[in-house]
C-alpha positions, 0 to 999 in steps of 0.5 A: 897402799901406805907404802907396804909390798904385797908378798906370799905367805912362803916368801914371809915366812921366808923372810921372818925366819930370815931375819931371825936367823941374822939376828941370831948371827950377829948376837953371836959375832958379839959373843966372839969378838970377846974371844982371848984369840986376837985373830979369831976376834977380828976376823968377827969385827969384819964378818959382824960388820957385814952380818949387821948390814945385812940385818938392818937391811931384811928389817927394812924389808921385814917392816915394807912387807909385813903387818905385824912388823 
């Protein structure tokens, strides 16, 4: 089975769109941390920090479960 998780449809498409979405989110936080407003760009240091985690995290998944990458 080279190393791939078998899962449903739904759950792909739930992950897909997953991970676009935080994709999404820490393009975003980048955008923000060039905010004038000294606590409102470090509040996205810590929140892109977490955001970026998380991405690489349903990559690693997205890459196990899906054939097209």
């Amino acid at each position: 089975m080279n190393g791939r998780i078998m899962i449903n449809a739904q759950d792909k498409e739930n992950l897909i769109k997953s991970s676009q979405t935080a994709n999404l989110l820490v393009q975003d936080l980048r955008y923000l941390l060039k905010s004038d407003n000294l606590l409102l760009s470090d509040f996205a240091i810590e929140i892109l920090q977490q955001a970026a985690q998380i991405e690489q995290r349903l990559s690693r998944i997205k890459l196990l479960t899906c054939n097209e990458g």
